[in-house]
N, C-alpha and C positions, 0 to 999 in steps of 0.2 A: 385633757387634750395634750396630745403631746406635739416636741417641736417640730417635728415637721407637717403636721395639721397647724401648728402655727405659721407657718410659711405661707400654702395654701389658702385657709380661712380665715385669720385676722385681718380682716378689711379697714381696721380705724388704724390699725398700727400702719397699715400701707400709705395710707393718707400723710399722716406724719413721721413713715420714713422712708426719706427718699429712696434707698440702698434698696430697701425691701420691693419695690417699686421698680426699680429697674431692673431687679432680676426676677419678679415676678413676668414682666412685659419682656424681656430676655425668653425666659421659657414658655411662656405662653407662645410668641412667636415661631420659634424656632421648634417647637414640640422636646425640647427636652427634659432628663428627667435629673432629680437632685444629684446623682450621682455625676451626670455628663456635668453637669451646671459645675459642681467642685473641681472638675477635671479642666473645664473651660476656664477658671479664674484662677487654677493652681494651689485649691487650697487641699486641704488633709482630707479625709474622708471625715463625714461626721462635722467640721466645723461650718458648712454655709448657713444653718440657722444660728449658732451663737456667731458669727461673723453680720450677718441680716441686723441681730437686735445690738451691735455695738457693741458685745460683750469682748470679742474678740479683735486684736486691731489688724489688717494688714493692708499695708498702703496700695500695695502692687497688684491686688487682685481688686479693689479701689479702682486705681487707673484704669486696670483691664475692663472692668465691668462699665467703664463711663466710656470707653474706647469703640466695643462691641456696640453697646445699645446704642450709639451716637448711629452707624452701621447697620445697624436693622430698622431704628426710627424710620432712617432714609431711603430702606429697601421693602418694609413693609405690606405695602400695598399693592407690589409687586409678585411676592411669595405666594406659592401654593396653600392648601390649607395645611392648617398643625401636624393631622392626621399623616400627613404626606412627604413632611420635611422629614422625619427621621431618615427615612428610604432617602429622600435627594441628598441628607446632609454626610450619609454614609459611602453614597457613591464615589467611584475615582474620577478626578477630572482627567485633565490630556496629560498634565506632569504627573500622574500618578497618585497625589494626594488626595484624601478627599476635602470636603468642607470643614470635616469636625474634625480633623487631623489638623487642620487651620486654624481652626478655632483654641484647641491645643496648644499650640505653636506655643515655647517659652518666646520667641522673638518674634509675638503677634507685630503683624502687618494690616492697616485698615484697610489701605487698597487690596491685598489680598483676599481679605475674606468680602469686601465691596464685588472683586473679579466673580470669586465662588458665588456668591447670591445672585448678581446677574448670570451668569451662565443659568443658573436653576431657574431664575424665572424666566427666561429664554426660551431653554429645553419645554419648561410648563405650559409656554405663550400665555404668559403673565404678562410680560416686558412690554411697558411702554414701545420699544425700539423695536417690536418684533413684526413681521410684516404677518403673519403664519393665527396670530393670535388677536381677539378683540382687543382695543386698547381702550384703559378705563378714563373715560369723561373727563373732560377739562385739565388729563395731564400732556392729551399730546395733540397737539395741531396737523392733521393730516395735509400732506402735502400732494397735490393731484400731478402727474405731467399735463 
């Protein structure tokens, strides 16, 4: 098995690590793939499975990654399916950038990429807040005039 079938299918190793775990739930959500995922945390090409198992240290892509996933945990439920975010996360917003140009970002912003995920699940009528779209069970209290 090589490493990046270890990324994917060591499920005891997910268990007990956390790292692995949140970039597993990272790309699962977000549909991305190992390459975007290194681009997302700033690391080298080649290092997010020895970085996953501890082999490798870097604090900052650390940070980023507990930064992101705090941000997607929160938007989740709201997103489109996997299959579907590539295409919303490539799109331009109104300034021009898209989401994974955001994601990107060396001077990540949480509200930022918080703004990019709602607008997409907006656009999707995912959004709790959307009038346009069903809203899912017990997140949102309809309000009647």
């Amino acid at each position: 098995m090589n490493d990046l079938q270890w990324l994917y299918w060591d499920e005891d190793s997910a268990r007990v690590n956390p790292r692995k775990c949140r970039v597993m739930d990272v790309i699962r959500t977000l549909g991305l793939g190992p390459t975007q995922t290194e681009q997302t945390l700033l690391l080298q090409s080649g290092e997010l499975v020895p970085w996953c198992k501890g082999e490798l240290a870097n604090r900052y892509a650390a940070m980023r990654l507990v930064r992101i996933h705090r941000v997607v945990v929160r938007n989740r439920p709201h997103l489109p399916a996997r299959f579907q975010m590539g295409e919303w996360l490539s799109r331009p917003l109104l300034n021009g950038q898209s989401a994974f140009a955001v994601l990107c970002d060396p001077y990540f912003l949480e509200h930022r990429l918080e703004r990019a995920l709602l607008i997409i699940s907006r656009l999707t009528g995912q959004s709790p807040k959307s009038t346009t779209g069903k809203a899912i069970a017990a997140n949102v209290v309809l309000l009647t005039p």
